[in-house]
N, C-alpha and C positions, 0 to 999 in steps of 0.2 A: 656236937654239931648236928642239925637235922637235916642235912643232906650232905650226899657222898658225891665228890665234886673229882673226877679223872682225866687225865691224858697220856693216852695210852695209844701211841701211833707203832704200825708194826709195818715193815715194809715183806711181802710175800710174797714168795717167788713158785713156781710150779708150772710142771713140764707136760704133754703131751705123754701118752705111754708109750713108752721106746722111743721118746720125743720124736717121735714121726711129725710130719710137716701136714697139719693135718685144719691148722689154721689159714686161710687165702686172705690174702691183703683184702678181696674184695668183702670178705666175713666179719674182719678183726673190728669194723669202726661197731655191728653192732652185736657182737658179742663185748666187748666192752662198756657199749651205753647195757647191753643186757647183768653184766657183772654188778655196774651201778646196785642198776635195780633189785637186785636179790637185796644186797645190804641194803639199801632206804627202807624194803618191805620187813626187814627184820630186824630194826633198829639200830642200825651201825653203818659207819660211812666208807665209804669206798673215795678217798679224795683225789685218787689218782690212777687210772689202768690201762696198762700198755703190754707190749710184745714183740713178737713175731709168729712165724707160722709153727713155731713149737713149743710155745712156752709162756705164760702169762707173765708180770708184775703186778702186784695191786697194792698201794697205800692202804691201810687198815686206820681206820681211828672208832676205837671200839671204848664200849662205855663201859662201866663196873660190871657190869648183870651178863657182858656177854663172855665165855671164854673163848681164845684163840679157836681151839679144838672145832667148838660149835661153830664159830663163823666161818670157817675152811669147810667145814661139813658142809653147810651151807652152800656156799658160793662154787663150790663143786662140785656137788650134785647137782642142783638146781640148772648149773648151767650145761653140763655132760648131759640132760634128760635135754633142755631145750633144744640143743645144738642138734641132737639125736632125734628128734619129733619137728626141727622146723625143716633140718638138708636129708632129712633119712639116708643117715649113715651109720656106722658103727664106731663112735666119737668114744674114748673114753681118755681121762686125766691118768697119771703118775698115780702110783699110792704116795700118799704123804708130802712133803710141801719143805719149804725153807721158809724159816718167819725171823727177823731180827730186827730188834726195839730200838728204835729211836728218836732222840730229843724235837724238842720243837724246833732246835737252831738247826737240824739238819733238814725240816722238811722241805724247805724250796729247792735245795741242791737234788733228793729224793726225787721229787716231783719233774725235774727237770732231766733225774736219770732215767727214768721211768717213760717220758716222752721221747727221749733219744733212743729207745732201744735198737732202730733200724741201723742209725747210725755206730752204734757200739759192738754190734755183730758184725760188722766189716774186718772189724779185727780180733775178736773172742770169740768163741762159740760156744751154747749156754754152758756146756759144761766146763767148759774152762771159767766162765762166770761166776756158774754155781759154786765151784770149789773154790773161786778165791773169795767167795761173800762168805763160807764157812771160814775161811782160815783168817780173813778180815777182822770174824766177829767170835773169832777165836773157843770156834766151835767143835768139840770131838767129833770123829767118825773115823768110819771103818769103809774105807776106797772100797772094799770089795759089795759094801752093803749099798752105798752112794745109789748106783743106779737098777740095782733089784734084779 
């Protein structure tokens, strides 16, 4: 076959460092349209990005040529330098990330979790999130490594 044809949707979760509150509602709409844009400019789409004041969500749909790795590299830096050079603060992300793969029959449910975030902190808080999207997606770890 002369081309490599994928769908590779990853749904990605990532905190805030000491998930401090360090996102303001009145921040979130364009750090998000800004999220976008890292993936459009580096070839991979962002189909969905939401939050709160600690902690992102972002839909991934990443083509053959990009790895995971590289587009969290990405979308992390890029936007901790923005965030840091547009409100001159000392903005920085979590190390490392939560990333778990899913079909195309879950994306509208995804997308629609991902838009609800405000409302789903009412009764979870991310780290009780975090830990059940690990245990969900029947992920190892070591509690004591979880939050660094």
């Amino acid at each position: 076959m002369a081309h490599t044809y994928v769908s590779e949707l990853i749904h990605c979760v990532f905190s805030t460092k000491d998930r401090r509150n360090l996102i303001s509602a009145k921040v979130q709409p364009q750090l998000w349209a800004f999220l976008g844009g890292i993936a459009r400019k580096n070839g991979f789409k962002a189909l969905m990005v939401g939050g709160t004041e600690n902690h992102v969500h972002i839909l991934l749909s990443l083509p053959a040529t990009m790895p995971l790795a590289k587009a969290m590299q990405l979308v992390k830096g890029a936007s901790s330098h923005w965030i840091n050079e547009t409100f001159k603060t000392k903005f920085a992300w979590q190390e490392g990330y939560g990333a778990f793969t899913l079909g195309v029959s879950q994306k509208s449910d995804t997308i629609a979790y991902i838009q609800n975030q405000a409302e789903h902190h009412r009764k979870r808080n991310y780290e009780e999130e975090f830990l059940a999207f690990l245990k969900k997606n029947d992920v190892e770890y070591d509690p004591k490594h979880v939050w660094g």
